[in-house]
Gaussian input, Z-matrix of N, CA and C with variables (Angstrom, degrees):
# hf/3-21g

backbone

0 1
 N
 C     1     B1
 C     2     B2     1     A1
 N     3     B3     2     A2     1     D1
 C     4     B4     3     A3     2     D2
 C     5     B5     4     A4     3     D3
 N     6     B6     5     A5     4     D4
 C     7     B7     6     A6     5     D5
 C     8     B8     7     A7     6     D6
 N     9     B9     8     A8     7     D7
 C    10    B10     9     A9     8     D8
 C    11    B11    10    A10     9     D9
 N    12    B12    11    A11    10    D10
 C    13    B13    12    A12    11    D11
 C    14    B14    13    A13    12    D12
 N    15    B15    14    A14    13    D13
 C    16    B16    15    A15    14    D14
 C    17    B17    16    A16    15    D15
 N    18    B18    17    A17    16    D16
 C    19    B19    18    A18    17    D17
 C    20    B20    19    A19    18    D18
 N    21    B21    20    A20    19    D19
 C    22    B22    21    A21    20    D20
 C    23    B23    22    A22    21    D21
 N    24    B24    23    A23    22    D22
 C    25    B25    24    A24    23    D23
 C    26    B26    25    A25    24    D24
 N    27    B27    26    A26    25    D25
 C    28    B28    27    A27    26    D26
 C    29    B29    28    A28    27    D27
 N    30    B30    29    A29    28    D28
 C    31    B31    30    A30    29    D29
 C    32    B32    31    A31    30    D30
 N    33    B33    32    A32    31    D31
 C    34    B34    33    A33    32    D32
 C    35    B35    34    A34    33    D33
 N    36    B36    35    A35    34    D34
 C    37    B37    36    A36    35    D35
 C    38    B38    37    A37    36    D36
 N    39    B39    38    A38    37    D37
 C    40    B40    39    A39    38    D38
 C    41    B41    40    A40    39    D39
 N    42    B42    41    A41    40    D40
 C    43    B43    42    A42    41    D41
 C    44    B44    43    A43    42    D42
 N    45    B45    44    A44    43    D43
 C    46    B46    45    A45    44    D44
 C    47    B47    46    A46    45    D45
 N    48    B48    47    A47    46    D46
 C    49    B49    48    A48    47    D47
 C    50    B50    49    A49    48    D48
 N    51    B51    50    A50    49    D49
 C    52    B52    51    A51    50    D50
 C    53    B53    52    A52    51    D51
 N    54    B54    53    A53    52    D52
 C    55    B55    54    A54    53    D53
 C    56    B56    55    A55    54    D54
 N    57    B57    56    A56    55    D55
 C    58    B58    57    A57    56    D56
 C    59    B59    58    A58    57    D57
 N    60    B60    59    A59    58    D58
 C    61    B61    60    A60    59    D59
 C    62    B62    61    A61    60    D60
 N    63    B63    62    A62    61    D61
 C    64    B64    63    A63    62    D62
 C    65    B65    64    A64    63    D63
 N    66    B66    65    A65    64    D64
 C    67    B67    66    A66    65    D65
 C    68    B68    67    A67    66    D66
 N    69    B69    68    A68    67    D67
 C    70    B70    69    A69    68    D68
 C    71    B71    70    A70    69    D69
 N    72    B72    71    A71    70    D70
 C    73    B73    72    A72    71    D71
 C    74    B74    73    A73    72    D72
 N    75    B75    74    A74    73    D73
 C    76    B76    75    A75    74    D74
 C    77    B77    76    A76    75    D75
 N    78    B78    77    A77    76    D76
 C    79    B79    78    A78    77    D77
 C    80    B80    79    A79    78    D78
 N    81    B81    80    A80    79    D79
 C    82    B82    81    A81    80    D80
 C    83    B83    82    A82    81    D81
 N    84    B84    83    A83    82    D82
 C    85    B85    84    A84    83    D83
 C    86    B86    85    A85    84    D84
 N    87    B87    86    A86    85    D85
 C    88    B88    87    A87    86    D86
 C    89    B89    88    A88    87    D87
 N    90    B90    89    A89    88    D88
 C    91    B91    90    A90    89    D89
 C    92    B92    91    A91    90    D90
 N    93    B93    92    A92    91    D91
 C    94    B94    93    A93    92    D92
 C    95    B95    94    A94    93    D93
 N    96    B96    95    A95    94    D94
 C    97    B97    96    A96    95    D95
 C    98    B98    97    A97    96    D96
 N    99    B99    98    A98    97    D97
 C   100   B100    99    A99    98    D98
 C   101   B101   100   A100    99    D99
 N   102   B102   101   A101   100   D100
 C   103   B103   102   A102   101   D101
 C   104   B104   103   A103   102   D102
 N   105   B105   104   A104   103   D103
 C   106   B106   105   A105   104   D104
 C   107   B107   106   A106   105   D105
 N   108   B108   107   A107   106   D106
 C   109   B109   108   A108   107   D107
 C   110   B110   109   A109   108   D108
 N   111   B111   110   A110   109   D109
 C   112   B112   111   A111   110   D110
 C   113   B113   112   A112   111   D111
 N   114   B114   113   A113   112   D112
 C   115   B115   114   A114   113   D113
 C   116   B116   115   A115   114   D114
 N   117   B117   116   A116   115   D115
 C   118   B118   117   A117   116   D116
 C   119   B119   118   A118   117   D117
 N   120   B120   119   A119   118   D118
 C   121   B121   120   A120   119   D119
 C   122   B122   121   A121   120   D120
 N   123   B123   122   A122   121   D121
 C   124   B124   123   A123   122   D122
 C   125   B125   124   A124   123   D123
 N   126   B126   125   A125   124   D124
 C   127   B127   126   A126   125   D125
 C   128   B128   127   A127   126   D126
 N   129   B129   128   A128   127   D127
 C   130   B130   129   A129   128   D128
 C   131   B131   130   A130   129   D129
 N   132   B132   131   A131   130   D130
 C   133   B133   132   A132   131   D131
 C   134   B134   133   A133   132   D132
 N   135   B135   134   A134   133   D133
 C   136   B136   135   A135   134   D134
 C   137   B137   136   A136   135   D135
 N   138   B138   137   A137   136   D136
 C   139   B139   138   A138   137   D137
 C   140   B140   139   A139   138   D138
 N   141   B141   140   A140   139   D139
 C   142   B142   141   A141   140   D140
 C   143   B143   142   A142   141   D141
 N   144   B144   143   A143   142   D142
 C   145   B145   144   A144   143   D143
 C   146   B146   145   A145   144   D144
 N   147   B147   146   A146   145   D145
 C   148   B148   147   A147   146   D146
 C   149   B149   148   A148   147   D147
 N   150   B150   149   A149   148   D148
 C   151   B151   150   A150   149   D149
 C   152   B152   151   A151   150   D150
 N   153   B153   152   A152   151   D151
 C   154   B154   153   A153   152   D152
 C   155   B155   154   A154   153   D153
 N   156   B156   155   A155   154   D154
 C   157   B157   156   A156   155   D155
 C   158   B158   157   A157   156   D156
 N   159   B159   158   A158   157   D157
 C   160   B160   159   A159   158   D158
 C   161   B161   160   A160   159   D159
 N   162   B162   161   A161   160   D160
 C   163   B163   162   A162   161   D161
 C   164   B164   163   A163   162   D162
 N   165   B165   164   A164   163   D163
 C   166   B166   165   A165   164   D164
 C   167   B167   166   A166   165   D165
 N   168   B168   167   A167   166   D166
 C   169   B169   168   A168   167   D167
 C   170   B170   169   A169   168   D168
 N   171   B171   170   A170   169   D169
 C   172   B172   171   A171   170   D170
 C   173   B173   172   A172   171   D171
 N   174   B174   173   A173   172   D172
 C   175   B175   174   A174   173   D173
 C   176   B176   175   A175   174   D174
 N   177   B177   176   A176   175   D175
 C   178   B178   177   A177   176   D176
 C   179   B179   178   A178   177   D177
 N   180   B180   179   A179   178   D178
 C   181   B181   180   A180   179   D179
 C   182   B182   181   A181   180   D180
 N   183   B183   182   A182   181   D181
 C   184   B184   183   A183   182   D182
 C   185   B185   184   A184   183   D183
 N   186   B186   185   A185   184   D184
 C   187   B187   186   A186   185   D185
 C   188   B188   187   A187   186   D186
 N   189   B189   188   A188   187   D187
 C   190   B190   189   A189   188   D188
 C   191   B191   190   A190   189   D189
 N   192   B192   191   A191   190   D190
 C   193   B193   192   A192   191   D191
 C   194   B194   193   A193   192   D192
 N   195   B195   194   A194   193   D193
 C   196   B196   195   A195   194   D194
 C   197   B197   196   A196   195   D195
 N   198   B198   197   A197   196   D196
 C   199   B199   198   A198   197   D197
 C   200   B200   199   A199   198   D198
 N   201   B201   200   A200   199   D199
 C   202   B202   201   A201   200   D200
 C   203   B203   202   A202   201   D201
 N   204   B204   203   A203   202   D202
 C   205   B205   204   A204   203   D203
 C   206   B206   205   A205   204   D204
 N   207   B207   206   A206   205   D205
 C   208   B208   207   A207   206   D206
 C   209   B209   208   A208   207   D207
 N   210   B210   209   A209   208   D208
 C   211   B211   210   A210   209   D209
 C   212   B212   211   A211   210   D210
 N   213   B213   212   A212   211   D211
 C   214   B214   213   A213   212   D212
 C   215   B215   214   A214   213   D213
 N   216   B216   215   A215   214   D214
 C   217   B217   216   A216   215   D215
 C   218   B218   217   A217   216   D216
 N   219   B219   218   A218   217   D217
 C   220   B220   219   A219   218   D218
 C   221   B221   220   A220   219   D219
 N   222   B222   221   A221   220   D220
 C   223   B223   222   A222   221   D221
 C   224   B224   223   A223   222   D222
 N   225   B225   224   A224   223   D223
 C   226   B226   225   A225   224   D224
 C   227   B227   226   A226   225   D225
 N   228   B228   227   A227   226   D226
 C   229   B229   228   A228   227   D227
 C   230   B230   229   A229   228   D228
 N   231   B231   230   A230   229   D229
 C   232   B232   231   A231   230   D230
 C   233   B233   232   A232   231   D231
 N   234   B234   233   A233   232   D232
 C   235   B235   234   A234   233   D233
 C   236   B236   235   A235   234   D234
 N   237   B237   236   A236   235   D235
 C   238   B238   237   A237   236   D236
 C   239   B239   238   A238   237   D237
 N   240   B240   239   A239   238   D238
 C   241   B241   240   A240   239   D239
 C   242   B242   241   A241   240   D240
 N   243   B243   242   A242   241   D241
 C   244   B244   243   A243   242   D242
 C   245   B245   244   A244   243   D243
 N   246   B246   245   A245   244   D244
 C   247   B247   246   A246   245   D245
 C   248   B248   247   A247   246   D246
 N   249   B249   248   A248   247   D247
 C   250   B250   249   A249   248   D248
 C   251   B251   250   A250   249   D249
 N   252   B252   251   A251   250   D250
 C   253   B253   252   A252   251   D251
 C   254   B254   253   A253   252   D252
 N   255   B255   254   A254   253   D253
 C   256   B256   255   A255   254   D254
 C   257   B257   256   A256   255   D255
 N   258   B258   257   A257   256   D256
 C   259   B259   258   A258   257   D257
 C   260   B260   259   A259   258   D258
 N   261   B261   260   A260   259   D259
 C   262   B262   261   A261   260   D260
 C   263   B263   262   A262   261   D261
 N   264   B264   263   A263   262   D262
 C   265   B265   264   A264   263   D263
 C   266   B266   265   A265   264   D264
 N   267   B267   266   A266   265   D265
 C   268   B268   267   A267   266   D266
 C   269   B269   268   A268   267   D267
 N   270   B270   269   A269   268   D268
 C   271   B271   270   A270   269   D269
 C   272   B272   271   A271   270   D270
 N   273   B273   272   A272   271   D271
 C   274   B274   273   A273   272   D272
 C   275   B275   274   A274   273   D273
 N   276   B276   275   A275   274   D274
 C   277   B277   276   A276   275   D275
 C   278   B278   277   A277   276   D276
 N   279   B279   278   A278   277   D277
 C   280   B280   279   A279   278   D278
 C   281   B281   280   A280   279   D279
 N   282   B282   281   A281   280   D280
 C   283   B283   282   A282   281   D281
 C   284   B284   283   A283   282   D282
 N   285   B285   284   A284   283   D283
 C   286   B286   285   A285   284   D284
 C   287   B287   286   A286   285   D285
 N   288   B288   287   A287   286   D286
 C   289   B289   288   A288   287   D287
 C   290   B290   289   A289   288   D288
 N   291   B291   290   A290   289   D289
 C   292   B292   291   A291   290   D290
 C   293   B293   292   A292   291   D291
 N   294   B294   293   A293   292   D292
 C   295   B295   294   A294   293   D293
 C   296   B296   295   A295   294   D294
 N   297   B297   296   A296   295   D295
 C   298   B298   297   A297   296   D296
 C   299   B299   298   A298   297   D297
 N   300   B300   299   A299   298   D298
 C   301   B301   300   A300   299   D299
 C   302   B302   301   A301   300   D300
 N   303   B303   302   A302   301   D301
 C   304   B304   303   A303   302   D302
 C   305   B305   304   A304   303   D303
 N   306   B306   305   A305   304   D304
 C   307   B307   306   A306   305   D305
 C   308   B308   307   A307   306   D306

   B1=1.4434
   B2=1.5240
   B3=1.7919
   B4=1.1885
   B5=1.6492
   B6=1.1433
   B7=1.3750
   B8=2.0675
   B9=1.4283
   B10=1.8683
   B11=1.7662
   B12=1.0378
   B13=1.6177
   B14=1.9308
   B15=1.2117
   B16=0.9752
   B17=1.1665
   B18=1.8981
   B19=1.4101
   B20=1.5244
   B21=1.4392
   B22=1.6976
   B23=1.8438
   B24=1.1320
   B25=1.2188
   B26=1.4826
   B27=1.4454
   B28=1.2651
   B29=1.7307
   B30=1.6356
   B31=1.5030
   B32=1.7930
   B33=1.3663
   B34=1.5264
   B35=1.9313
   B36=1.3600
   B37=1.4575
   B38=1.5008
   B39=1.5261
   B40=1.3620
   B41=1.8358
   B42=1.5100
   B43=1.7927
   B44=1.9618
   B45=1.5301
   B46=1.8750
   B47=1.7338
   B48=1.3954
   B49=1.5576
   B50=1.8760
   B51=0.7049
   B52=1.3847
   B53=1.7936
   B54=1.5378
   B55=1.3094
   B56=1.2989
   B57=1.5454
   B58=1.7095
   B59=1.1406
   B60=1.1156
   B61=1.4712
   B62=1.6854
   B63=1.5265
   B64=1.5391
   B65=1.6721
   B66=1.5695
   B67=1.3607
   B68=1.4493
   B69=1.2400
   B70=1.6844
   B71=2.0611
   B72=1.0599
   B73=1.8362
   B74=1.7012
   B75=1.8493
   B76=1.8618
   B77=1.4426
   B78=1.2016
   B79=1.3700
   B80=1.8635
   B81=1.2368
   B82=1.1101
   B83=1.6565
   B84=0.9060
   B85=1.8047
   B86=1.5392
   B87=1.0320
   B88=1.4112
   B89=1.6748
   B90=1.4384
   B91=1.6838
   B92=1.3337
   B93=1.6981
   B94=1.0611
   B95=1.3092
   B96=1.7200
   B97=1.4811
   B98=1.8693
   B99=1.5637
   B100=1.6463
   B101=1.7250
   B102=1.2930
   B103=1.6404
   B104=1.3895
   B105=1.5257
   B106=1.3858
   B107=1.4847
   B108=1.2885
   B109=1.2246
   B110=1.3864
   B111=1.4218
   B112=1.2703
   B113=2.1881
   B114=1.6126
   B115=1.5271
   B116=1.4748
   B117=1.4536
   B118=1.4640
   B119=1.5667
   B120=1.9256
   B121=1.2315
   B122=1.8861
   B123=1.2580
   B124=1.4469
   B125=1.6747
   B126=1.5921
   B127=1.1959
   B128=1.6654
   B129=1.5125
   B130=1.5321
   B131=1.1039
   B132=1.2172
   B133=1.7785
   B134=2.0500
   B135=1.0790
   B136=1.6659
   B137=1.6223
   B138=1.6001
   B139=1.8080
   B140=1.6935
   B141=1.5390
   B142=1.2638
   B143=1.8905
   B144=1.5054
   B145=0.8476
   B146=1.5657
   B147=1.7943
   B148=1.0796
   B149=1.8291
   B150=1.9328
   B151=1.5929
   B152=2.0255
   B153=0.8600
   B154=1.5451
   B155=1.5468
   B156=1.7001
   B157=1.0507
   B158=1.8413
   B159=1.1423
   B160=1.4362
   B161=1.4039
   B162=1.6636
   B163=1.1313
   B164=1.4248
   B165=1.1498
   B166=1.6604
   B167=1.5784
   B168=1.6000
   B169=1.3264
   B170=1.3170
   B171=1.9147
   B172=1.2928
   B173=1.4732
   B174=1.4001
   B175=1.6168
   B176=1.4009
   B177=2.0859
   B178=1.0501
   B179=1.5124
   B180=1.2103
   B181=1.3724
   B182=1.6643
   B183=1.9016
   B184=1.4273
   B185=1.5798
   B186=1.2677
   B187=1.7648
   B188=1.2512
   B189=1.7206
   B190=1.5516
   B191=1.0422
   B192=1.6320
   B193=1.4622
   B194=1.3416
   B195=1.6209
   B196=1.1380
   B197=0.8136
   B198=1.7807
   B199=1.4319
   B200=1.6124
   B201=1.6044
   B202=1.6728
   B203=1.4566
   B204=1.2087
   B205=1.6453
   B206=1.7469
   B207=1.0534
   B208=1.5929
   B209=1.5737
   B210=1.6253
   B211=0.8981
   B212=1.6836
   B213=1.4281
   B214=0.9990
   B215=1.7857
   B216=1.6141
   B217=0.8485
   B218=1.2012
   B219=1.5800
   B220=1.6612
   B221=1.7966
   B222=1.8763
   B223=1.1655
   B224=2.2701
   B225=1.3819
   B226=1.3640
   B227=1.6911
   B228=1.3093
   B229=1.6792
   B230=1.1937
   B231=1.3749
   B232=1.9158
   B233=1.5410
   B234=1.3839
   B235=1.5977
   B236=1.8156
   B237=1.2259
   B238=1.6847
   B239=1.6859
   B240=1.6873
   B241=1.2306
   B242=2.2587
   B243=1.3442
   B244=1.1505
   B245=1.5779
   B246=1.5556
   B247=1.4591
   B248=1.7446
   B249=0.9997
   B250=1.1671
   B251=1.7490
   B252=1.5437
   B253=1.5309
   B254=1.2905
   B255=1.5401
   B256=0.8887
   B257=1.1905
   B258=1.7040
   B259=1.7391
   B260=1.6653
   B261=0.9457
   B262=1.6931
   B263=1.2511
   B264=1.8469
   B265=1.3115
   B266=1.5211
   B267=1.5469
   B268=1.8632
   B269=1.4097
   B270=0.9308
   B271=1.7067
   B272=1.7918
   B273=0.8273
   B274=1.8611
   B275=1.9262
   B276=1.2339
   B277=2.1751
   B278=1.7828
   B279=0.9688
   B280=1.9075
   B281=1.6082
   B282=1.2954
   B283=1.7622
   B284=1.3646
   B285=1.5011
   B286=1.5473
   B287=1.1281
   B288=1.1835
   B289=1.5285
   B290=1.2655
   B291=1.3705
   B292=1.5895
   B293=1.4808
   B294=1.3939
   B295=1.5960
   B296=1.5001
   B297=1.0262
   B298=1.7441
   B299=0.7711
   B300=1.5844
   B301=1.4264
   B302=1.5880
   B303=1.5191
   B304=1.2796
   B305=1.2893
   B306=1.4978
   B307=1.8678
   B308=1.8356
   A1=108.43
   A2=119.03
   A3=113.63
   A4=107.07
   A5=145.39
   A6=136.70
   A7=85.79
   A8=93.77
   A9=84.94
   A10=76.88
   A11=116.44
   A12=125.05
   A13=111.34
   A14=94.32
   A15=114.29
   A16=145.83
   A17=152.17
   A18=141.98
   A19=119.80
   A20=111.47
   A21=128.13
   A22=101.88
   A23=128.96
   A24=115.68
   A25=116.22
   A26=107.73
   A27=118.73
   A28=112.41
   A29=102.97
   A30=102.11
   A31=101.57
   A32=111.77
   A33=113.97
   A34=93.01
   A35=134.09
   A36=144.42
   A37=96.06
   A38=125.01
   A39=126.21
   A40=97.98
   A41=106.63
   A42=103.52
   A43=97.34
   A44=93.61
   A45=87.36
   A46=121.51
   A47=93.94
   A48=79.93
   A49=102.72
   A50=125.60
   A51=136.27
   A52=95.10
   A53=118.17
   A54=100.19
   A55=144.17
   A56=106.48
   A57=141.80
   A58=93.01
   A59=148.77
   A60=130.13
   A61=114.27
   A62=117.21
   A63=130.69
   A64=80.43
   A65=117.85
   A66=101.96
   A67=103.45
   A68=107.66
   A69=114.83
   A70=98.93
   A71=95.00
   A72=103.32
   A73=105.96
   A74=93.84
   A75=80.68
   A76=105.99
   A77=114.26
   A78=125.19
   A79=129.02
   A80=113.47
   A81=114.28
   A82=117.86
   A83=116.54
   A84=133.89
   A85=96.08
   A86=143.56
   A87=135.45
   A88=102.40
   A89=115.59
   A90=128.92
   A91=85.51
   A92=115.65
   A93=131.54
   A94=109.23
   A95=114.63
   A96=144.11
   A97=105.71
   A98=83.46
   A99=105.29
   A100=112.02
   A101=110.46
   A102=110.95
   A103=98.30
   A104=135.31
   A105=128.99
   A106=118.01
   A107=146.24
   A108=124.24
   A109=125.06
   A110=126.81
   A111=117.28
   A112=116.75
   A113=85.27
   A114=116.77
   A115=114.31
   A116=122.26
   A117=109.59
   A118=94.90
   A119=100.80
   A120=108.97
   A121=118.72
   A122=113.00
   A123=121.56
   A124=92.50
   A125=115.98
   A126=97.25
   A127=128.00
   A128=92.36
   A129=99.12
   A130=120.12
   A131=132.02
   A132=136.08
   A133=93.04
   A134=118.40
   A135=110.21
   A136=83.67
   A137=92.62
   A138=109.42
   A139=90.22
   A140=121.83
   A141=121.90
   A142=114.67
   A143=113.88
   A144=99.92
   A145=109.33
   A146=118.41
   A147=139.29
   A148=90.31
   A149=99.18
   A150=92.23
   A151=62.59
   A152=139.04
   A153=143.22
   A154=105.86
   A155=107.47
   A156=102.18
   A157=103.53
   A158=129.85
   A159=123.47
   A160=130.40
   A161=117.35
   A162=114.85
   A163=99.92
   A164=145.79
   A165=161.53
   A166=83.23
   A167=102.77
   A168=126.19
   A169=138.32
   A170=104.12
   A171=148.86
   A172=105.91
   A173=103.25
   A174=115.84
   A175=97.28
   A176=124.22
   A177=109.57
   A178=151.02
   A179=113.05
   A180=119.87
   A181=128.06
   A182=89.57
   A183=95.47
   A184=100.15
   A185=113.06
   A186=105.16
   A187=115.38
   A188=117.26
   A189=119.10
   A190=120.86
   A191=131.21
   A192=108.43
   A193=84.61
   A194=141.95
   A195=135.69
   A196=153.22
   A197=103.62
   A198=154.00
   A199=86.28
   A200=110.47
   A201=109.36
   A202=95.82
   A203=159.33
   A204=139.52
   A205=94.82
   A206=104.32
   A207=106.08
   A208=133.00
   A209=119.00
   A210=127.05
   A211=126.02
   A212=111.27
   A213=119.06
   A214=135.17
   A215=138.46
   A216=120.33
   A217=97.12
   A218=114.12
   A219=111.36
   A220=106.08
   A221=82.79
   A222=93.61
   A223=100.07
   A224=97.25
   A225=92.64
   A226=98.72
   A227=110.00
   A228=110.77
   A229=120.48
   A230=95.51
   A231=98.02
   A232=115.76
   A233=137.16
   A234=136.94
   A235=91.33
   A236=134.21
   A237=134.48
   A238=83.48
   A239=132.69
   A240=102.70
   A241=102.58
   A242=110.46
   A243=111.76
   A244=112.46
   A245=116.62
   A246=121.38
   A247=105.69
   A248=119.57
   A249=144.63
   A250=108.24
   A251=113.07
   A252=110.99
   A253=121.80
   A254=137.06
   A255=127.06
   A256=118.89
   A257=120.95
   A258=97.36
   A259=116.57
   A260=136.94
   A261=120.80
   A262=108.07
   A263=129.47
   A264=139.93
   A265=121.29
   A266=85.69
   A267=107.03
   A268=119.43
   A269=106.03
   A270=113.89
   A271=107.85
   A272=99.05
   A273=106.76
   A274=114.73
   A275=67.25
   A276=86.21
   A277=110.82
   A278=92.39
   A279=74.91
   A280=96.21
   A281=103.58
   A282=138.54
   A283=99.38
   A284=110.16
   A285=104.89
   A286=112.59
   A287=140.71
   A288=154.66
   A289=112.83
   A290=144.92
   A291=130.99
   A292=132.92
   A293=105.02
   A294=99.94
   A295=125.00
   A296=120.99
   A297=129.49
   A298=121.87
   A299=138.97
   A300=132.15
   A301=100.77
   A302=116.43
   A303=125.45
   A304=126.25
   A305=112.98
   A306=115.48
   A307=99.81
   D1=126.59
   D2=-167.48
   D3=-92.09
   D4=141.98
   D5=-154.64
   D6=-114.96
   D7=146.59
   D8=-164.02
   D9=-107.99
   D10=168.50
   D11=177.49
   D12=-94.02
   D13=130.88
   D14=177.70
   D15=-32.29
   D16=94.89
   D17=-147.84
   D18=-31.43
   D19=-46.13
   D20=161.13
   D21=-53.24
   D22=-44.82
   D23=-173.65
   D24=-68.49
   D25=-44.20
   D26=-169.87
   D27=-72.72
   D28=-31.68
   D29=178.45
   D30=-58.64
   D31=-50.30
   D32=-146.99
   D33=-66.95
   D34=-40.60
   D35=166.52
   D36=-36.02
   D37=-61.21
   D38=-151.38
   D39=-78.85
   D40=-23.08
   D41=-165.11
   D42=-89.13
   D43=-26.67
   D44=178.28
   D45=-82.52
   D46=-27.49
   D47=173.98
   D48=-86.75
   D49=5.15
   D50=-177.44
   D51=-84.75
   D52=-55.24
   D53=169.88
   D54=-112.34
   D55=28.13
   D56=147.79
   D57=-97.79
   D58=48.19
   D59=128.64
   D60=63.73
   D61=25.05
   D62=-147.34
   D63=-111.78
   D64=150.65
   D65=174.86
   D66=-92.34
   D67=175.45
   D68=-160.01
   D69=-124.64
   D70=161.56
   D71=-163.17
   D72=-53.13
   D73=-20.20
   D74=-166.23
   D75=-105.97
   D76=27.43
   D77=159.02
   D78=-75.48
   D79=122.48
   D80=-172.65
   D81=-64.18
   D82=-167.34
   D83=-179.87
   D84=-84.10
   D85=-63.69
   D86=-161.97
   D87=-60.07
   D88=-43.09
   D89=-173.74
   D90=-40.66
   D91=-80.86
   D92=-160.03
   D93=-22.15
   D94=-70.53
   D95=164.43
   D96=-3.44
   D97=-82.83
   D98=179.83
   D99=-46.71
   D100=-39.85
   D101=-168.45
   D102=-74.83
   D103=-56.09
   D104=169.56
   D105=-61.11
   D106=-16.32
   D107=143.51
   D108=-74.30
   D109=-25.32
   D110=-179.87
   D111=-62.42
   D112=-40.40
   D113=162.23
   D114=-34.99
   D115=-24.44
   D116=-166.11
   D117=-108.07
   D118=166.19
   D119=170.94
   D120=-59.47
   D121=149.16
   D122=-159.84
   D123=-69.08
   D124=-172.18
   D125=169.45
   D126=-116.07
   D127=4.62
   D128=161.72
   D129=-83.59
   D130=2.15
   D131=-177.96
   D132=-97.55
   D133=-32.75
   D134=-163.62
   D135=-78.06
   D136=161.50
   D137=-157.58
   D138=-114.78
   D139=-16.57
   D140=160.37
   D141=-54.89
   D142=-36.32
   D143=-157.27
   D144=-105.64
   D145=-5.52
   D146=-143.54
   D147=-95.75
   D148=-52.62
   D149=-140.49
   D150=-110.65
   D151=97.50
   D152=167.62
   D153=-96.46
   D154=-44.49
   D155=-176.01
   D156=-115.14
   D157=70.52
   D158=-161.37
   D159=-78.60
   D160=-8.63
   D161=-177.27
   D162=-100.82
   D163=0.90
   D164=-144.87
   D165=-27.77
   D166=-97.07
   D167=179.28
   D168=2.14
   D169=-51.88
   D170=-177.66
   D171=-70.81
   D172=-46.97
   D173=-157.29
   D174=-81.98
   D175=-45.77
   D176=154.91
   D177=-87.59
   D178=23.91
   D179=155.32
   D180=-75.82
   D181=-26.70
   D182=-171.70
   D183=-100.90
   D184=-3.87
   D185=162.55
   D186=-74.60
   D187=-20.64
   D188=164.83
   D189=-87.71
   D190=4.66
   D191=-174.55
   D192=-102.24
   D193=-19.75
   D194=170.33
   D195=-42.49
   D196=-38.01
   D197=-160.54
   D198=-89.80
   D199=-61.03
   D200=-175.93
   D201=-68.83
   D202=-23.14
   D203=-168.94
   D204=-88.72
   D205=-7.91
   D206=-160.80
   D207=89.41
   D208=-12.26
   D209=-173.83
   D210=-70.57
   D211=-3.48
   D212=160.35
   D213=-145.64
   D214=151.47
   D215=-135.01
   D216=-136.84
   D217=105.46
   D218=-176.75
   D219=-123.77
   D220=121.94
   D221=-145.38
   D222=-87.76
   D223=17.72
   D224=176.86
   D225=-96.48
   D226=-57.49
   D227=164.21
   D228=-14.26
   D229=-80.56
   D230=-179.02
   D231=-64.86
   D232=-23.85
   D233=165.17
   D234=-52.92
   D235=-53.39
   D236=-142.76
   D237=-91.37
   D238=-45.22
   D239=-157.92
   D240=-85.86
   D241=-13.59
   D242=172.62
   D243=-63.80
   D244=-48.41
   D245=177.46
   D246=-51.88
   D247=-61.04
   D248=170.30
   D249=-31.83
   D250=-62.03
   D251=167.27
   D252=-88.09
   D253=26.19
   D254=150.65
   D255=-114.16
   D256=-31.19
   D257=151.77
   D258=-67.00
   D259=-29.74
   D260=152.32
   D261=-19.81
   D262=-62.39
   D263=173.42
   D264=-19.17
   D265=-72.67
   D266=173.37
   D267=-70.70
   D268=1.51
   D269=178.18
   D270=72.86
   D271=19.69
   D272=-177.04
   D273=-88.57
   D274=35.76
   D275=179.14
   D276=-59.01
   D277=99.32
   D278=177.39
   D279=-79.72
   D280=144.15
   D281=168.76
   D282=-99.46
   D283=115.48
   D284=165.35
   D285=-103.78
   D286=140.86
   D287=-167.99
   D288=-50.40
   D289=111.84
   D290=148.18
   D291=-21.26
   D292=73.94
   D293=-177.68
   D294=-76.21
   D295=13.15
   D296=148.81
   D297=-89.92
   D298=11.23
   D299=151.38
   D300=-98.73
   D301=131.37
   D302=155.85
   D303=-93.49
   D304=136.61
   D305=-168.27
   D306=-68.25

């Protein structure tokens, strides 16, 4: 004979996971859902997702020292510094204002 636990037992189960944050029997399937994702590490803390691309920096310094040996050819660079020297040409230089001096 299986003995079922007691209304006092079952309240005090339902009031502790209630204040451990534990889900409780009359919680649905989606709760559940929500409590195990909230449960996991965020995703700016995982180092999978942080350093994915980790040499960034590295990778572009050395696409510029390339660019200066010639060994490589980036063709947005050279479109911006040609645009760039031919309004120089026309004298169409924009001057942008010194914004660390205050009037």
């Amino acid at each position: 004979m299986s003995r079922s636990p007691s209304q006092y037992a079952k309240h005090m189960k339902h009031l502790s996971a209630r204040i451990f944050g534990e889900p409780t029997q009359q919680q649905q399937f989606q709760a559940h859902r929500v409590i195990k994702l909230m449960s996991k590490q965020p995703f700016y803390k995982k180092t999978e997702f942080v350093n994915y691309y980790p040499k960034i920096f590295e990778t572009g310094r050395l696409f510029i020292k390339l660019r200066d040996l010639g060994l490589y050819v980036d063709e947005h660079l050279d479109f911006n510094e040609e645009y760039q020297r031919l309004r120089e040409a026309r004298g169409k230089v924009f001057v942008r204002k010194d914004w660390s001096k205050k009037n």
